[in-house]
C-alpha positions as CSV (number, residue, x, y, z in Angstrom):
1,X,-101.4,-74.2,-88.0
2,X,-98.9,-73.4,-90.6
3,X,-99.5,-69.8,-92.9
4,X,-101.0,-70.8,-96.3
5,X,-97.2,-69.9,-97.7
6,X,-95.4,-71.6,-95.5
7,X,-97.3,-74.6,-95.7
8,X,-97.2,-74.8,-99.5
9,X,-93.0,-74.6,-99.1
10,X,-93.3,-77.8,-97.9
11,X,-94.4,-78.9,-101.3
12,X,-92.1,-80.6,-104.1
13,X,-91.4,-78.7,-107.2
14,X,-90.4,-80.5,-110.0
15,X,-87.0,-78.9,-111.8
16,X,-86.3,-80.1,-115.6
17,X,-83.7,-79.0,-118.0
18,X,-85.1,-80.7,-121.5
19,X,-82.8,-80.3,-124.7
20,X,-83.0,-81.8,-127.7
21,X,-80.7,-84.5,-126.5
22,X,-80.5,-84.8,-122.8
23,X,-83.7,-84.2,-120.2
24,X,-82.4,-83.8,-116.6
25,X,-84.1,-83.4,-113.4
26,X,-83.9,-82.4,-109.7
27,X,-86.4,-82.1,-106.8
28,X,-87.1,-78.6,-104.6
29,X,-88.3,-78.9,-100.9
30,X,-88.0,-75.2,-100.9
31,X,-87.8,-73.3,-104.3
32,X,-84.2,-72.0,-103.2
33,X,-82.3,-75.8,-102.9
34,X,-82.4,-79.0,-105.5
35,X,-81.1,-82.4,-105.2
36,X,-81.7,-85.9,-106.4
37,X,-80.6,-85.3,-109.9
38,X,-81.1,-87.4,-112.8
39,X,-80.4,-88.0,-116.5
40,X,-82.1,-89.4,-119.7
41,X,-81.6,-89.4,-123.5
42,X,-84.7,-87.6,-125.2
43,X,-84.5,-90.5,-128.0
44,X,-85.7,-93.1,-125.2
45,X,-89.2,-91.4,-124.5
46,X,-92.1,-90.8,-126.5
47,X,-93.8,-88.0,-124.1
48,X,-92.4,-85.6,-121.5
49,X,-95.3,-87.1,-119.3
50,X,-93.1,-90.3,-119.7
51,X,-89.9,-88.3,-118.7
52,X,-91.3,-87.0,-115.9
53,X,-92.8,-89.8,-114.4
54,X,-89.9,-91.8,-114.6
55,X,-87.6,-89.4,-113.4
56,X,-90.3,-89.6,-110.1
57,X,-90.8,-93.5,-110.2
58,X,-86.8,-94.1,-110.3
59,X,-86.2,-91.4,-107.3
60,X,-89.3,-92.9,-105.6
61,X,-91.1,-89.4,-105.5
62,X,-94.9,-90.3,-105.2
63,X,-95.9,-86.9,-106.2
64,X,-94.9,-83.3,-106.9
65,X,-97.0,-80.5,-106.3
66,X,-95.6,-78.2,-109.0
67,X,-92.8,-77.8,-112.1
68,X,-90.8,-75.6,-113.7
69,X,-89.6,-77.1,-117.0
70,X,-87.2,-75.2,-119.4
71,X,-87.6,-76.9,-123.0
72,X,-85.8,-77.0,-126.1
73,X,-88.7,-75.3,-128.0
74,X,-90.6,-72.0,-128.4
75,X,-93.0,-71.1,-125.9
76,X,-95.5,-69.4,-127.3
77,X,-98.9,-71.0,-126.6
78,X,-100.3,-73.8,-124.9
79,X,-99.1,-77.0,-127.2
80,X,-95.1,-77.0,-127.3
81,X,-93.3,-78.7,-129.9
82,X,-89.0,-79.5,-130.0
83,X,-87.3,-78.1,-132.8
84,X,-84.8,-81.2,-132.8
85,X,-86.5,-84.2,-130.9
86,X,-89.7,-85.8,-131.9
87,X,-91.6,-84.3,-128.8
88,X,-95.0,-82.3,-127.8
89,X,-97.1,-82.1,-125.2
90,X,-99.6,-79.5,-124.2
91,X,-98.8,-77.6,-121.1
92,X,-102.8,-77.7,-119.9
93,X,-102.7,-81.2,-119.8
94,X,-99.5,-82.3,-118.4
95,X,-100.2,-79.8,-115.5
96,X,-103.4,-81.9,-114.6
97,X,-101.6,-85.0,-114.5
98,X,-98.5,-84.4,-113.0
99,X,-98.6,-80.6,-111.2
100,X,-101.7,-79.4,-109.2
101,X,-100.0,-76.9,-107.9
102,X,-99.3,-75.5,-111.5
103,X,-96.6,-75.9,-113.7
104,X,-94.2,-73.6,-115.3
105,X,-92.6,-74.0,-118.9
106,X,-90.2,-71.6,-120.6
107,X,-87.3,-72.1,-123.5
108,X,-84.4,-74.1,-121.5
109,X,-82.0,-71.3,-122.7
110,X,-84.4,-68.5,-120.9
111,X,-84.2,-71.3,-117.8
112,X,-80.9,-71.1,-118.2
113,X,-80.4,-67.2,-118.4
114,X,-81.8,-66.8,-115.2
115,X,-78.8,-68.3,-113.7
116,X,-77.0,-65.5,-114.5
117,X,-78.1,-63.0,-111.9
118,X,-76.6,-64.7,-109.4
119,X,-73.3,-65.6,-111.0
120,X,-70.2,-65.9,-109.5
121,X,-66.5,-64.8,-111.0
122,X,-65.0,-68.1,-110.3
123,X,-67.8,-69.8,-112.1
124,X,-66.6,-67.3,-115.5
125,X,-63.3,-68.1,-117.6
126,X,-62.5,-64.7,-119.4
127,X,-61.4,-63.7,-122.5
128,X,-60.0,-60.2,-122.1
129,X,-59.6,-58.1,-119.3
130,X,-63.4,-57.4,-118.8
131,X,-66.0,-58.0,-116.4
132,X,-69.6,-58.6,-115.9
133,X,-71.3,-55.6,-115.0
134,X,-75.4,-54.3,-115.3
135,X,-75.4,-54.1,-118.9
136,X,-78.0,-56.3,-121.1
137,X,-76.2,-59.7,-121.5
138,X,-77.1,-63.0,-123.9
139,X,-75.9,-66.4,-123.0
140,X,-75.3,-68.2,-125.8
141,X,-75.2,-72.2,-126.0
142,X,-74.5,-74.5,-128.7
143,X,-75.3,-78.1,-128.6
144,X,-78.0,-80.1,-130.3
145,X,-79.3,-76.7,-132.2
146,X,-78.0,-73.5,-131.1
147,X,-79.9,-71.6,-128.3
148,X,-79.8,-67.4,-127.4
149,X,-81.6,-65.9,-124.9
150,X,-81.2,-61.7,-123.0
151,X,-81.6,-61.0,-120.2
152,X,-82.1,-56.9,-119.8
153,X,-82.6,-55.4,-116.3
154,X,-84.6,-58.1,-114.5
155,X,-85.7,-59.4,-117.3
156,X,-85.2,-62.9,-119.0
157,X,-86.1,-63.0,-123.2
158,X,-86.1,-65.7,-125.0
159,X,-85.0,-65.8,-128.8
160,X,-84.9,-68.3,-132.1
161,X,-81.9,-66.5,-133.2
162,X,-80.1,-69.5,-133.8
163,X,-82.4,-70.2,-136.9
164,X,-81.4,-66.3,-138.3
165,X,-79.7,-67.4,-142.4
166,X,-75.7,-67.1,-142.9
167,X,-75.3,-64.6,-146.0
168,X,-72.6,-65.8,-147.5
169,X,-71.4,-62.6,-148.7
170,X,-70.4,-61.6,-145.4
171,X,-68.3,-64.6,-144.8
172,X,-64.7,-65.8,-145.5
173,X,-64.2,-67.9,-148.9
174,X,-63.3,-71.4,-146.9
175,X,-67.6,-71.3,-144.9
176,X,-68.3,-70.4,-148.6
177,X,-67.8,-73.5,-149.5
178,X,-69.2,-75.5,-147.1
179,X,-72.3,-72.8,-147.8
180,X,-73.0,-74.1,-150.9
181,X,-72.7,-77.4,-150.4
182,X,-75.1,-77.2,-147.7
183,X,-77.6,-75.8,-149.9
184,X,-77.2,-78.6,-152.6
185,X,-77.6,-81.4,-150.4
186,X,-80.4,-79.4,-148.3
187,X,-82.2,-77.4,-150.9
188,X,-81.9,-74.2,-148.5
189,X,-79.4,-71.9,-146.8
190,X,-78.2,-73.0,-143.8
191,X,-79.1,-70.8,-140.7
192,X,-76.3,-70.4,-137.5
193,X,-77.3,-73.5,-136.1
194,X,-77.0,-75.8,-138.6
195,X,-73.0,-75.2,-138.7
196,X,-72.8,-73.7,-134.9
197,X,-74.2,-77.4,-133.6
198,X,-73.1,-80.5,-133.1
199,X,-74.6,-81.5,-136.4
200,X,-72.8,-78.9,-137.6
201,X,-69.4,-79.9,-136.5
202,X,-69.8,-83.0,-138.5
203,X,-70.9,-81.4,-141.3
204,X,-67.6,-79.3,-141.6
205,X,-65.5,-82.2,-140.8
206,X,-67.0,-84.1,-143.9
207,X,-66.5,-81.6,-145.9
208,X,-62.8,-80.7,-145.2
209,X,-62.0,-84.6,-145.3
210,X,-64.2,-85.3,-148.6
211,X,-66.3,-87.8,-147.1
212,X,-70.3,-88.0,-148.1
213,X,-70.8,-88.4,-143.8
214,X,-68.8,-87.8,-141.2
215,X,-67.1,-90.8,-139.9
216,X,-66.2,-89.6,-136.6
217,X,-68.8,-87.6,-134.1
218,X,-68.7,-84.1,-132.9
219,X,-67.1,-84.7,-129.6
220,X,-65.0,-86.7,-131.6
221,X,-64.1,-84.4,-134.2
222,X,-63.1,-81.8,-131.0
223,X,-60.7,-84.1,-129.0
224,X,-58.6,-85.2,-131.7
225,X,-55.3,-83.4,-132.2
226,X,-53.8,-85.5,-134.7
227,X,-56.3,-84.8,-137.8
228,X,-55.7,-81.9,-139.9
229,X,-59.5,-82.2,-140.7
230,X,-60.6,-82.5,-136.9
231,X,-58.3,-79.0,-136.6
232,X,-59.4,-77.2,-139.4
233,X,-62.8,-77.6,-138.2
234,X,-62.2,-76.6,-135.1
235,X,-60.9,-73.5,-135.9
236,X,-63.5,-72.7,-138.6
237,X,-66.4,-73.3,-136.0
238,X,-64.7,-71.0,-133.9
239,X,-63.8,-67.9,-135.9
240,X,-67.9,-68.2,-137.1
241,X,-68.8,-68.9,-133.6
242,X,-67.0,-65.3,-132.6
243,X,-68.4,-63.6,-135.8
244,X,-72.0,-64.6,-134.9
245,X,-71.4,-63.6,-131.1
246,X,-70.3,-60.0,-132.5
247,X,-73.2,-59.8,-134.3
248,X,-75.6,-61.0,-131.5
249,X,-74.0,-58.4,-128.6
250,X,-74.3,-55.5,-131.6
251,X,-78.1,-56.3,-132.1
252,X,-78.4,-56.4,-128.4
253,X,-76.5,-53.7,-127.2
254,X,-74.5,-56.5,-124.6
255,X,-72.6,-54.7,-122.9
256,X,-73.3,-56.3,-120.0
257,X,-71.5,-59.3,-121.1
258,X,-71.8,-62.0,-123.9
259,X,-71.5,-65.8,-122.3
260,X,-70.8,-69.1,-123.8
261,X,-71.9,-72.1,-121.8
262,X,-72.8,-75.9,-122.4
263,X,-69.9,-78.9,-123.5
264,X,-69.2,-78.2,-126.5
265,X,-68.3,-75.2,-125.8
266,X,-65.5,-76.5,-123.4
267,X,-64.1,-78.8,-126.0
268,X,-64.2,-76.2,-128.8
269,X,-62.9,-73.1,-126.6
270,X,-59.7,-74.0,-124.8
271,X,-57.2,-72.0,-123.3
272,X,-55.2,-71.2,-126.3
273,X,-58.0,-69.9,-128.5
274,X,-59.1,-67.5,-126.2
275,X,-56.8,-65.0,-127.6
276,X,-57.6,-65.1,-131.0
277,X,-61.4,-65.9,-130.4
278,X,-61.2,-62.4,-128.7
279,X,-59.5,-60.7,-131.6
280,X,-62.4,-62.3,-133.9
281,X,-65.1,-60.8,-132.1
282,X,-63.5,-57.1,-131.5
283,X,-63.3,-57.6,-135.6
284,X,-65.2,-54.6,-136.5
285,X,-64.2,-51.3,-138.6
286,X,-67.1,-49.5,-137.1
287,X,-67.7,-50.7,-134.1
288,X,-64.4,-51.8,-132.1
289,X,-64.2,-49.5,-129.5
290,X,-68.1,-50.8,-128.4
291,X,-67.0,-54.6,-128.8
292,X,-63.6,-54.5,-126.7
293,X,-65.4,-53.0,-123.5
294,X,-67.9,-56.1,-123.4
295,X,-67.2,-59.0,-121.2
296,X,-66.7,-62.1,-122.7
297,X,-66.9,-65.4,-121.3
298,X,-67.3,-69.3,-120.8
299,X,-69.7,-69.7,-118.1
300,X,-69.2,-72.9,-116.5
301,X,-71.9,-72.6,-114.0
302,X,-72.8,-76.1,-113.0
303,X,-76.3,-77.3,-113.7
304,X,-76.6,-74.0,-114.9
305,X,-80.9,-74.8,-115.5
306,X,-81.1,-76.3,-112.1
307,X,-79.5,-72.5,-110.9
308,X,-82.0,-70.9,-113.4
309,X,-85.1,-72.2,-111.9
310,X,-84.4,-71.7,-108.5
311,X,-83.8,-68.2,-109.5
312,X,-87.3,-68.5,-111.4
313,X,-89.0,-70.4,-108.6
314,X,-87.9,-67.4,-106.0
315,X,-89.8,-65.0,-108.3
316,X,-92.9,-67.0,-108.7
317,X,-92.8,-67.6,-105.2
318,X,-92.6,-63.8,-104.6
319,X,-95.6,-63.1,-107.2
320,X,-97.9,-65.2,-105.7
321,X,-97.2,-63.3,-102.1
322,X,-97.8,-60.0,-103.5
């Protein structure tokens, strides 16, 4: 007969990468391999029970033995609520439906982190002249909302740092603006991801062009190169994009590396802004010298929480042996 280890290998894990906007999945035969990916739009479910199943009725998977499930949400106890989709589900229960073999759930951009420990340079587009090395990193990812998460040593942290206020005395006059009329049409200050979003894009863009609502969307708003508005936008999302990435590797001490990832981030960073994206984030009267050693990059790692959990998956794996 097999070893109790070996024999549980031959068990299906369950991989899932669940924004706010997007919930995609892959099957493990062996913690270290996925395949049998699949898509769905957050909107269409009402349960992450639902999502699962019918990721696993649609790939004709009768049943898994365990998950690991990286969600766009703060894991902090055993009922999990999104921050922007209408979801929650309690991790007790849905691993007594779906996972007797246990299941897994962290914040997708900790998944997501774990990815980076066995990065490759090709999958990195620089901006400068440095490089990844040991140092405590954060990958940064806008989207839907705006996710953070460090890793130091072996260690993955995840962080709500997308939800930290913009003061808008440290800002330039132009994001004052749009600051305050944020505030009169929300009755707050915004925090970074409500401009660093999708959501956000708009936002500026129907502000620049005087509309009440944007007219166009945020990947939209990015490919356009014949609007003055779509531009202006595009570069003011940037340059507070680099500003909040210098303040983020400052409070972290990054010098590891700070890292961009998710599609957004392709259409807003392209070739010719690296340059003066880089400039932006060195910004600093105290602190330059710090800021131009860090590495600073675009990770385009694909199915970068697919590479996060088998990552994660190795080190439960290794856990349970010891």
């Amino acid at each position: 007969p097999l070893p109790r280890f070996e024999f549980r290998r031959l068990n299906l894990i369950l991989f899932g990468d669940l924004g706010a906007t997007n919930a995609r999945f892959s099957i493990s035969n062996d913690g270290e391999t996925y395949h049998k990916e699949a898509q769905y739009l957050i909107e269409d479910f009402d349960s992450v029970e639902a999502l699962c199943r019918q990721y696993l009725l649609d790939k004709e998977i009768r049943k898994v033995e365990k998950g690991i499930l990286g969600v766009a949400a703060p894991v902090t106890g055993d009922t999990i609520k999104f921050v922007n989709a209408n979801l929650e589900f309690s991790k007790i229960e849905t691993e007594k439906i779906l996972f007797p073999g246990g299941l897994t759930v962290v914040n997708d951009l900790e998944l997501q982190a774990f990815a980076l420990f066995n990065v490759k340079n090709k999958d990195l587009h620089y901006l400068g002249n440095k490089r990844i090395n040991n140092g405590p990193k954060i990958l940064v990812a806008p989207g839907t909302g705006l996710g953070l998460a460090g890793v130091i040593g072996n260690s993955v942290i995840a962080t709500e740092a997308g939800h930290i206020n913009i003061i808008d005395s440290n800002v330039f006059p132009e994001l004052k603006a749009i600051i305050h009329r944020f505030n009169s049409v929300s009755s707050r200050y915004p925090n970074y991801e409500d401009f660093l979003s999708g959501k956000g894009i708009e936002f500026f863009y129907s502000h620049l062009a005087g509309l009440s609502n944007s007219n166009l969307t945020s990947e939209e708003i990015l490919s356009k190169r014949d609007d003055i508005y779509c531009l202006k936008t595009k570069d003011l999302i940037n340059n507070l994009l680099s500003s909040y990435l210098r303040s983020m590797a400052l409070a972290w001490g990054a010098t590891g590396g700070v890292f961009l990832s998710g599609s957004i981030v392709n259409s807003l960073l392209e070739k010719d802004d690296f340059k003066r994206f880089r400039q932006e984030f060195d910004n600093s009267e105290t602190m330059r010298d710090l800021l131009v050693d860090i590495p600073l990059a675009v990770a385009n790692i694909q199915n970068i929480g697919f590479e996060g959990a088998i990552e994660l998956s190795k080190r439960l794996n290794d856990s349970e042996l010891s």
